[in-house]
C-alpha positions in Angstrom: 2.4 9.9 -11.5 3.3 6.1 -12.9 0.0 5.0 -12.7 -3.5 6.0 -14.4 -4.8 3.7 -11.4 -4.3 2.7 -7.7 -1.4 0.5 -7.6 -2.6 -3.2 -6.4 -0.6 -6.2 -5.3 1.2 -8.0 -2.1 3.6 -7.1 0.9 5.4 -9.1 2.8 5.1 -7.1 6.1 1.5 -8.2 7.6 2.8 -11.6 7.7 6.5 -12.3 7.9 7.4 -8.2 9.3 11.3 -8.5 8.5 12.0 -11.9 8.1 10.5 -12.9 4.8 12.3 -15.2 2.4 12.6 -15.7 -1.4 10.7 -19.3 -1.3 7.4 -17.2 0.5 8.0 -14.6 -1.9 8.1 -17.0 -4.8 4.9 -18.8 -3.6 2.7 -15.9 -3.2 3.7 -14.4 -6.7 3.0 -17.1 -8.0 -0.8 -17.6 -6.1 -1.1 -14.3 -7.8 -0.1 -14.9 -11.2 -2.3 -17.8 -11.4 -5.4 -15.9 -9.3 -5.4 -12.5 -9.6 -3.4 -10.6 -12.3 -6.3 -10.2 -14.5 -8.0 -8.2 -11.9 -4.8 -5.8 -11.9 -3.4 -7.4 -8.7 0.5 -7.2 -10.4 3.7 -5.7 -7.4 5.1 -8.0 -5.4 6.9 -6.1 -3.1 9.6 -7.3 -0.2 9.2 -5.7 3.0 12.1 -4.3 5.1 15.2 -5.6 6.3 16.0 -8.1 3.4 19.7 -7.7 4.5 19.7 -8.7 8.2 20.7 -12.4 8.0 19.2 -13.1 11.5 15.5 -11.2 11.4 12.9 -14.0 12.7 9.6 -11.6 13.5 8.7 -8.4 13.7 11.0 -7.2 16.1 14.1 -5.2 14.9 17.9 -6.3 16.2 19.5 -2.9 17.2 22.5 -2.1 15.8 22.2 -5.7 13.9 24.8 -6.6 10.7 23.8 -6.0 7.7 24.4 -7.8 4.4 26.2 -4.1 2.0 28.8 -4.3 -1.2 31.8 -1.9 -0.9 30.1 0.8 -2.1 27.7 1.2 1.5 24.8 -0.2 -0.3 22.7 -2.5 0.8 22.5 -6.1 -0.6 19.7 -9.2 0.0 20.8 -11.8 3.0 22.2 -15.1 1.1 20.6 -17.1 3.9 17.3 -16.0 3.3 17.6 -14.8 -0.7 19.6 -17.4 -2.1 19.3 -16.7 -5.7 20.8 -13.6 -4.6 24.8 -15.5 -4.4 27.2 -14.5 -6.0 26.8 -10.9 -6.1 23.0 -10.8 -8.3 21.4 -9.2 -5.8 17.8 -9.3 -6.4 17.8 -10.0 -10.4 17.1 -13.2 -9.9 14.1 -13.1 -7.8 12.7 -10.0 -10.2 13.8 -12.1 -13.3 10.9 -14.6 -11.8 8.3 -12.5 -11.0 8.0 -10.9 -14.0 8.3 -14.1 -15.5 5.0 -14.2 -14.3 3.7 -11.7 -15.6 3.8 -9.6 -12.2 6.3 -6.8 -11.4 9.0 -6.7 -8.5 9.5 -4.6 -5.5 11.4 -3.7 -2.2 11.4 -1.3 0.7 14.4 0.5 1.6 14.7 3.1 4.5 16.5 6.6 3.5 19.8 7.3 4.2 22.7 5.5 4.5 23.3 2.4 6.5 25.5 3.2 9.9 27.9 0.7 9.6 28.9 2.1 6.4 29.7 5.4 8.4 30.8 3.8 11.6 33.6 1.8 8.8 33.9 5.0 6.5 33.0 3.2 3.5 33.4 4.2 0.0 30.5 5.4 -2.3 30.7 4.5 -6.3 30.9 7.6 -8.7 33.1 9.7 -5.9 35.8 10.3 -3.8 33.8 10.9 -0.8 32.8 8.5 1.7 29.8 7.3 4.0 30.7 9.6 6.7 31.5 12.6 4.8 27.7 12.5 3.3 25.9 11.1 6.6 23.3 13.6 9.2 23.8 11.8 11.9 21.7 13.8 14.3 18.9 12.6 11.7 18.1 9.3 12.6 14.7 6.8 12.7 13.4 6.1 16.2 11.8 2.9 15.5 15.0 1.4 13.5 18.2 1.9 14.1 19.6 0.9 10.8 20.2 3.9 9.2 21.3 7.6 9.1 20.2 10.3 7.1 21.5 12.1 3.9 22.5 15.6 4.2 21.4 16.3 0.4 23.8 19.9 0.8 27.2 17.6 1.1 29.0 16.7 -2.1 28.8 12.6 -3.2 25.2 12.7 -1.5 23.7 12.5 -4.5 26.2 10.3 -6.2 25.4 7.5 -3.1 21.5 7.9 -4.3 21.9 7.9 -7.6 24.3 4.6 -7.2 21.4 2.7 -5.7 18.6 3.5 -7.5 21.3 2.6 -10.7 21.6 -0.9 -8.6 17.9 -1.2 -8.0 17.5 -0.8 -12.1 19.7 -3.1 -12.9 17.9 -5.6 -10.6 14.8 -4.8 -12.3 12.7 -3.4 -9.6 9.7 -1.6 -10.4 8.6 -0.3 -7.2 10.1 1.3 -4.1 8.6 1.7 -0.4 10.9 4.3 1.1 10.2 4.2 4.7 10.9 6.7 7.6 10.4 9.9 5.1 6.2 10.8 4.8 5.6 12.3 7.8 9.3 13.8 8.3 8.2 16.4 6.7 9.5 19.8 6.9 12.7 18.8 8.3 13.8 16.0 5.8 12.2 17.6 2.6 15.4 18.1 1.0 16.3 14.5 1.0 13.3 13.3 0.4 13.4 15.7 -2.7 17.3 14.2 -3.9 15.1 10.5 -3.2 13.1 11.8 -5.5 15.2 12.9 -8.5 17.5 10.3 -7.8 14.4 7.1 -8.8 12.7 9.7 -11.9 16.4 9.4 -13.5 17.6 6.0 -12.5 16.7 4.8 -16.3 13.9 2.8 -15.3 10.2 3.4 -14.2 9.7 2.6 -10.4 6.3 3.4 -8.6 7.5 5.3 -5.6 5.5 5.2 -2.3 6.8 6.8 0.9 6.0 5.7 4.5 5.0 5.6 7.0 2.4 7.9 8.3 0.3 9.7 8.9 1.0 12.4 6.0 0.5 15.7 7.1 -2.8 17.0 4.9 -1.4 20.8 5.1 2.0 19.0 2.7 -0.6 17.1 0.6 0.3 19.1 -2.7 4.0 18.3 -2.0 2.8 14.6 -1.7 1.2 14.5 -5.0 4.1 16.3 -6.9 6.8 13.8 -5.3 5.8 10.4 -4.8 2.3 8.1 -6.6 1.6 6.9 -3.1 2.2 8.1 0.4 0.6 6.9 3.5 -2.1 8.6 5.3 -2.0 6.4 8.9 0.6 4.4 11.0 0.7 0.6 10.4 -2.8 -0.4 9.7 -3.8 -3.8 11.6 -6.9 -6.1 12.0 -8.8 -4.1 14.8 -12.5 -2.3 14.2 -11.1 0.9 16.0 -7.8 1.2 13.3 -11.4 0.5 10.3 -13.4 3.4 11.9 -10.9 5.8 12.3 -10.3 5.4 8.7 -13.5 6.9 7.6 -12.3 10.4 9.0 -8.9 9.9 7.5 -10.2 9.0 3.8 -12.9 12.0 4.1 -9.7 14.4 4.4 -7.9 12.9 1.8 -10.6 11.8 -0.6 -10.2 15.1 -2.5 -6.5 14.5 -3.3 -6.9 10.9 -5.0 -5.6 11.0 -8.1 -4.9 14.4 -8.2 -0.6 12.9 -8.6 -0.8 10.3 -7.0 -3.1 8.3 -4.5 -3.6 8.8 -0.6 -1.9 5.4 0.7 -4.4 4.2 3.8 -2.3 0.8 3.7 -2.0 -2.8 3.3 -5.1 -4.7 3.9 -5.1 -7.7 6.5 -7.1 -9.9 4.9 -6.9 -14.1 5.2 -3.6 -15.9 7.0 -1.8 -13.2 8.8 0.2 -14.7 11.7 -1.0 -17.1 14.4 -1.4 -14.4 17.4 -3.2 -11.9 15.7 -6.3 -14.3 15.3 -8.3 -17.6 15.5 -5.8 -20.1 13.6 -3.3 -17.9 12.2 -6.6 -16.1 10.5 -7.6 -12.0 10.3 -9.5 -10.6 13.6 -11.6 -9.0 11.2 -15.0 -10.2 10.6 -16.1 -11.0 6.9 -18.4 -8.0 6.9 -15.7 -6.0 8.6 -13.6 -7.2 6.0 -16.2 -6.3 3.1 -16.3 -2.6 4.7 -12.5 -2.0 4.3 -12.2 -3.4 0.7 -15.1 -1.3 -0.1 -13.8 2.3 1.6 -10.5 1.7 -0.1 -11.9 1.4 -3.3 -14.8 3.6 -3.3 -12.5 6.0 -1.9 -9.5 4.7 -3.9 -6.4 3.5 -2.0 -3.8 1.3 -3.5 -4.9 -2.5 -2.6 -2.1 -4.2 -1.4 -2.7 -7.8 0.4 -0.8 -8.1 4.0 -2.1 -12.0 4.0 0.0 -15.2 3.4 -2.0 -16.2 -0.1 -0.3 -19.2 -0.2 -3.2 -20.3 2.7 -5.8 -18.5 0.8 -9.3 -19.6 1.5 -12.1 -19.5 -0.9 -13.9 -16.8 1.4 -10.7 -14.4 1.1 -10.2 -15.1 -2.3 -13.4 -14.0 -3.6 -13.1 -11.2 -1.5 -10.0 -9.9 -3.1 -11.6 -10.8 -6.4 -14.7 -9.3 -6.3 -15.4 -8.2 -9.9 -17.8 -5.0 -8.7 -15.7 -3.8 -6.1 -11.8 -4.1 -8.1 -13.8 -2.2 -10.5 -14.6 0.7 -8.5 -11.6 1.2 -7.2 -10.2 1.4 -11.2 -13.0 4.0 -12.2 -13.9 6.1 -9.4 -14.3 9.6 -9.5 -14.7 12.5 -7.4 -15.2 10.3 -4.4 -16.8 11.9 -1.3 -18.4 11.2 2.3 -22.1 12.4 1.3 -22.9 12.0 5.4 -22.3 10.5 8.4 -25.2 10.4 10.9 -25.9 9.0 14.4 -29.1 8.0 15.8 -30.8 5.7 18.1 -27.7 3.8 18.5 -27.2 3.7 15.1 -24.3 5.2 13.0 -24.1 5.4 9.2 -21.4 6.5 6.6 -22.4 7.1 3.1 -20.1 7.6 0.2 -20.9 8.1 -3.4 -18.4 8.8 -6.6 -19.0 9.2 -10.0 -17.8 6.2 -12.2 -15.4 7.0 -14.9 -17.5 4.6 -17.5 -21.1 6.1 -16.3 -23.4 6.4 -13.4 -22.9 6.7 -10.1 -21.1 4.6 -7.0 -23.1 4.6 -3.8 -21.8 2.6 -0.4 -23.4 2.7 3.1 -21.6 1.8 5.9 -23.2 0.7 8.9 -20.3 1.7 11.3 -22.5 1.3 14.4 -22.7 -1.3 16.6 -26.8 -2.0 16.1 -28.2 -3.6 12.2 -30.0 -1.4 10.7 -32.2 -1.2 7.5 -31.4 1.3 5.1 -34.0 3.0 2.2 -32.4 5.7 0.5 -33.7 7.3 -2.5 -31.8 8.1 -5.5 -32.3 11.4 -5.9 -30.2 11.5 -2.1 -27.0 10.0 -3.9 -27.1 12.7 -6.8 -29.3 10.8 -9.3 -32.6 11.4 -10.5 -35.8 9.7 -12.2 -36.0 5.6 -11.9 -32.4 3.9 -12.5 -30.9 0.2 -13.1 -29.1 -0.7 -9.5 -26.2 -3.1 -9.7 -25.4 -4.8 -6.1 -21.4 -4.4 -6.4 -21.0 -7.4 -3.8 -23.7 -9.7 -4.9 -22.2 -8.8 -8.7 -25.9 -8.9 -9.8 -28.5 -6.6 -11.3 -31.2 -5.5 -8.5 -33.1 -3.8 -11.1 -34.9 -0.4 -12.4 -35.6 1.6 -8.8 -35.6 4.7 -7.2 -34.3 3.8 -4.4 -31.5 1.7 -3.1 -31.8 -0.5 0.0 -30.2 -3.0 2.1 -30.1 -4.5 5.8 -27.2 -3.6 7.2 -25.7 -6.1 10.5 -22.9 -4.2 12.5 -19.6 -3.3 10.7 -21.0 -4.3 7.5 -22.0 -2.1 4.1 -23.5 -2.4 0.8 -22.4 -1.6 -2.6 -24.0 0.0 -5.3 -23.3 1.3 -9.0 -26.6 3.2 -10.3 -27.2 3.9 -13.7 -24.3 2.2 -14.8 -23.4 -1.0 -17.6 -26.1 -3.7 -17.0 -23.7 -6.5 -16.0 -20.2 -7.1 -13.4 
């Protein structure tokens, strides 16, 4: 495992799916450099299909073009990257973000790109070609890009280690490798190559897989192969996608950190695209919003921002930069779902975690559709005697109490760190 903590930072996909360029890349590293690096908000990652010259939306091209060298490997769209001329590749665009202080990244999709076996190309460090190494009965059904890599045929691993080697010498420091988590049994061994292939590429990468939802009976595999591997499909701005992540976070909570971290995926916060809500904004409510920043963290999923931060409002920015809440998700322990309870309309989720600096994280979900008002005493959340309350969202003392409280509107939650350091 790369990182001590949950990996935070910004994808492209929420907002641009498979069209982004380099000049919205550019512009949101740099909204991060100058707003949220010090609260360890540091990859900037580039979603998929950075070599298709003609992606506009979301929607895949079958069978499209794609920008590769003459060794079948992939290469950024001029058109869209144009720092990338001249055969640089990404190394420009890495060169400035971490420039800024950030790091770089990119999502590939295993295998080997069709055209390259359709064309027989050659791969560097071998005499074989694309089609000698390509299972071609092993395909993605959402994306037609790619075949898969039969690990067992000689120059497989020769193609993988070639770009990862390319991917080093770019500078990236982070891969999303897509159409491999929930594969699992039947593309384990290439997913295993994948894996050797980034560990001895010369540089450190984070490696997350995608897309899911893992399977939890593979969840020690997941920790010993990649630092991040997602736990649901493509999470989007809808209450019903935030509820069902309580259940998913309660299976996986006791696997955070144990290798790596339970991915439950980007989070669609401010500008994501102008039919998904009022004026190009989240359908998500503020509180609803609050209540997935707060189960990510408490919980401990990597924080990556979906939203165009170049449009950043002041209510999404101190969201994302909530002192209280970026510091749970750096020093929680042992997180778990203490209940969830139904009654008289009501529904409740409660959460608590030992903090890795002292005392105790407590958050209480009011996942119901009526407000409620919660009392809850200390000695509930596995503390005793009279303790100092810090409100995590407020990012203010409540004081000495025994019992933590809050009134709770629909979709919303409250924050706590008890017996913990006096200040946010």
């Amino acid at each position: 495992m790369l990182t001590k903590v949950p990996p935070m930072g910004w994808n492209s996909w929420d907002c641009w799916g498979a069209a982004v360029s380099e000049e919205t890349v550019r512009k949101n590293a740099e909204f991060i450099a100058e707003n949220l690096k010090d609260l360890g908000y540091e990859y900037v990652v580039v979603d998929i299909q950075w070599s298709e010259p003609t992606a506009v939306n979301h929607e895949y091209h079958p069978f499209t073009e794609l920008c590769m060298d003459e060794y079948s490997r992939l290469i950024p769209a001029e058109n869209r990257f144009p720092s990338s001329a001249g055969g640089k590749g990404f190394a420009p665009l890495a060169e400035y973000v971490h420039s800024l202080g950030l790091k770089f990244g990119i999502h590939i999709m295993r295998g080997i790109p069709r055209q390259a076996v359709h064309r027989n190309t050659a791969l560097l460090g071998t005499d074989k070609t694309a089609r000698q190494i390509a299972k071609t009965d092993s395909i993605c059904h959402w994306n037609t890009d790619m075949y898969g890599v039969d690990p067992a045929k000689e120059g497989a691993r020769e193609y993988y280690e070639s770009i990862f080697r390319l991917y080093a010498e770019w500078g990236v420091d982070f891969i999303k490798c897509d159409d491999i988590c929930r594969e699992l049994p039947h593309e384990e061994s290439e997913l295993d190559l994948i894996k050797e292939c980034i560990r001895g590429c010369g540089r450190d990468m984070v490696f997350s897989i995608s897309p899911g939802p893992a399977l939890l009976d593979r969840a020690k595999y997941y920790c010993e192969t990649a630092d991040m591997w997602r736990i649901t499909d493509d999470f989007w701005d809808n209450w019903n996608s935030l509820y069902d992540m309580f259940e998913r976070c309660e299976k996986w909570a006791p696997y955070c950190g144990k290798g790596g971290w339970p991915d439950a995926d980007m989070l669609p916060v401010g500008a994501i695209l102008q039919d998904y809500g009022p004026d190009g904004h989240t359908k998500f409510t503020v509180d609803e919003q609050k209540t997935m920043l707060t189960l990510w963290s408490i919980f401990r999923s990597p924080l990556m921002i979906g939203g165009d931060l170049s449009k950043c409002d002041e209510t999404t920015l101190s969201l994302l930069s909530a002192k209280g809440i970026i510091g749970m998700n750096k020093l929680s322990r042992n997180a778990a779902q203490l209940s969830r309870s139904k009654h008289d309309g009501t529904e409740l989720a409660i959460w608590t975690a030992d903090c890795a600096e002292g005392g105790r994280y407590a958050a209480v979900f009011n996942i119901g559709e009526n407000p409620v008002t919660v009392n809850i005493p200390i000695f509930a959340l596995g503390i005793g005697g009279c303790k100092l309350i810090l409100d995590l969202w407020a990012g203010k003392v409540v004081g000495l109490s025994d019992t933590v409280s809050a009134d709770l509107a629909p979709h919303s939650c409250a924050a706590f760190l008890i017996g913990g350091a006096g200040e946010i």
